[in-house]
N, C-alpha and C positions, 0 to 999 in steps of 0.2 A: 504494500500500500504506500502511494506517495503522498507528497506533502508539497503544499504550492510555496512558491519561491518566485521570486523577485530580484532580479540584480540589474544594478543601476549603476554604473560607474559615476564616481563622484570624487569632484576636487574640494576635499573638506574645507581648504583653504578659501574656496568661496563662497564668502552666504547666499549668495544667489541659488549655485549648483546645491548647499543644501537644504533650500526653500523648496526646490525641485523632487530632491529624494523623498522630503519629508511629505509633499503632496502626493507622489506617485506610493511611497508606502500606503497612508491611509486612504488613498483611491484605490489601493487592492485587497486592502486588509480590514478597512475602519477600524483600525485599534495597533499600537505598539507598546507592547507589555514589558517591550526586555530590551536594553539600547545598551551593545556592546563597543566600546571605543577600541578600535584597534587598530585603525588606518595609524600611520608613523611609520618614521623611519630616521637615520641617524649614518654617518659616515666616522671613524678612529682619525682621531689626529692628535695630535698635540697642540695647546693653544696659540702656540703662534703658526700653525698652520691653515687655522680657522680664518678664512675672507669675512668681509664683513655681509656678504650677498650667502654666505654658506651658514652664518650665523642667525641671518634671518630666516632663511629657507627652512632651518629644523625647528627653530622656535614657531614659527609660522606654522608649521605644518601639528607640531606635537602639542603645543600649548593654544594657541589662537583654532586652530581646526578641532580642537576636543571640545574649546569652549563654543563655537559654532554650531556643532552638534549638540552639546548639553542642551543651550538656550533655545534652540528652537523647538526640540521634542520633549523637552521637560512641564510647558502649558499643558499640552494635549493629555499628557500623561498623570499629570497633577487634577486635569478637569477629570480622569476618567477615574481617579482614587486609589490608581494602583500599579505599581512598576518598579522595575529596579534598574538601575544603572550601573553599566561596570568599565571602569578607565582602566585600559592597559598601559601599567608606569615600566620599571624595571627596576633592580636592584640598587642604581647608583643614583633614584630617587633620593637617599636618605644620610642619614649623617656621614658615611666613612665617603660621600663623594662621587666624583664620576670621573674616575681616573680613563684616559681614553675617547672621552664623551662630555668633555664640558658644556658644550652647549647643549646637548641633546638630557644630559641630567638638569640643568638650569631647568628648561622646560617642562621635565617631567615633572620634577620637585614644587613646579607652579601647580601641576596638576592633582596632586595628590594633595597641595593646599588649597587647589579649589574645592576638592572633592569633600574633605574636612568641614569646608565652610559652607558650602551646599545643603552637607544634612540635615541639621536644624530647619532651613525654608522647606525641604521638600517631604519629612518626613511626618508633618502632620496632614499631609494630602495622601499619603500612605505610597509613598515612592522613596525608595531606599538607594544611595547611590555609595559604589566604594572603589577603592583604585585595588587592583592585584597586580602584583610587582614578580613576577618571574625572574629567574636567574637566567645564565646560559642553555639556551636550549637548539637542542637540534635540528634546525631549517633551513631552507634551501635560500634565506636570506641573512641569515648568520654566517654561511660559508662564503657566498657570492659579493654581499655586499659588503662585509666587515673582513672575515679573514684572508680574504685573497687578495684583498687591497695592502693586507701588510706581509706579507707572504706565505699565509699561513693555510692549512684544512683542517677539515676537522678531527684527522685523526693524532693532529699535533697537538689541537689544544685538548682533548681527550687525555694522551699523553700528561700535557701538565695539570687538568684534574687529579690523574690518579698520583700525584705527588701527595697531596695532603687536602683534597676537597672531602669534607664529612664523606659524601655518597659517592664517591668515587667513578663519578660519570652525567653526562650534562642531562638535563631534561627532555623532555620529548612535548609534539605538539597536543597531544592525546592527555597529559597531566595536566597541563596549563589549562585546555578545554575541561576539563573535570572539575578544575576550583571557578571557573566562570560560572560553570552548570551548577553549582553548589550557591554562588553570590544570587542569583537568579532562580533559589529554587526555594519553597514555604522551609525549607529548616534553617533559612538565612533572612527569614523577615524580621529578624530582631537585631540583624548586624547592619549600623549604616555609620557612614565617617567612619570606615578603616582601610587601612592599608592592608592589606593579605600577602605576604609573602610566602612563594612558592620556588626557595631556590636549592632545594638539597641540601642548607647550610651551609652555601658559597659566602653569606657575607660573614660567616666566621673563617673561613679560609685566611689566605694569600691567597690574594687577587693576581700574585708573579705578573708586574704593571712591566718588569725591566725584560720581560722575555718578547713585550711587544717590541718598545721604543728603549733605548741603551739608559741610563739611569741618567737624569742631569740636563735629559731632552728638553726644550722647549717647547 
């Protein structure tokens, strides 16, 4: 038995393009119960590698594009008394930093204090909203876009998991989708403003920052 679906290619980055999704969802659906942020993306560099066209580009896309989405579907969902929300942040959201990702942590770290300050307004309309912060996981846009840009695959940085990461190997897309389905499901209507981390206890690790770029990098 299937299930109807909808895919709308969209540039979050513009309100316009999500004025559009947001009409063509509820012209198919009348109703969106569940709004998962996961559009993003992020390039490794070191901060003086960062343009300032490259620094706007991820902030724009990670922080400005999740709030574009929040605020438009958050009415409809608030008028209908029930929803959750779920912002996909990552690990380098939070205090030890975004070694690798300054700009790309900058903006998440906005996200997961919007996501905080949101609860309060949306949660007496009974919509719940939370950020889940994954660790390294294994995608076909972890290998392409991040580690092959600094020369790496994934069975190198595999490798330096199994040095001293708690679980001794990176995540998969199948775990990350489980804690979404859990943020999103009646035994999480009482969890809203938090962060969920889902990283094998990478952020107690070594992050090994010198096996990307040489120690002393700019």
């Amino acid at each position: 038995m299937g299930v109807a679906c909808l895919a709308k290619p969209t540039n979050i980055r513009d309100p316009a393009a999500v004025d559009a999704l947001l009409s063509a969802a509820y012209e198919r659906f009348e109703r969106v119960d569940f709004l998962v942020n996961n559009a993003g993306g992020q390039f490794p560099a070191t901060p003086s590698q960062i343009t300032d066209n490259g620094w706007r580009a991820v902030v724009d896309l990670n922080l400005n594009g999740t709030w574009n989405m929040i605020s438009r579907f958050m009415k409809p969902m608030t008028d209908a008394g029930f929803g959750s929300i779920v912002n996909i942040v990552h690990v380098y959201s939070f205090d030890r930093g975004s070694p690798l990702f300054v700009h790309s942590g900058a903006a998440r770290a906005g996200v997961v204090n919007m996501t905080r300050t949101m609860a309060p307004y949306l949660g007496p309309y009974g919509v719940t909203i939370n950020a889940l912060a994954p660790g390294a996981i294994t995608t076909e846009g972890l290998e392409r876009n991040e580690l092959e840009k600094m020369g790496h695959d994934l069975d190198s940085l595999g490798h330096i998991f199994d040095l001293d990461h708690p679980s001794r190997r990176l995540g998969t897309a199948e775990e990350v989708a489980a804690a979404v389905l859990f943020l999103c499901s009646p035994s999480a209507r009482f969890i809203t403003g938090s962060a969920l981390v889902a990283d094998g206890g990478e952020m107690r690790a070594d992050w090994h920052v010198e096996k990307f770029f040489p120690r002393g990098s700019l």
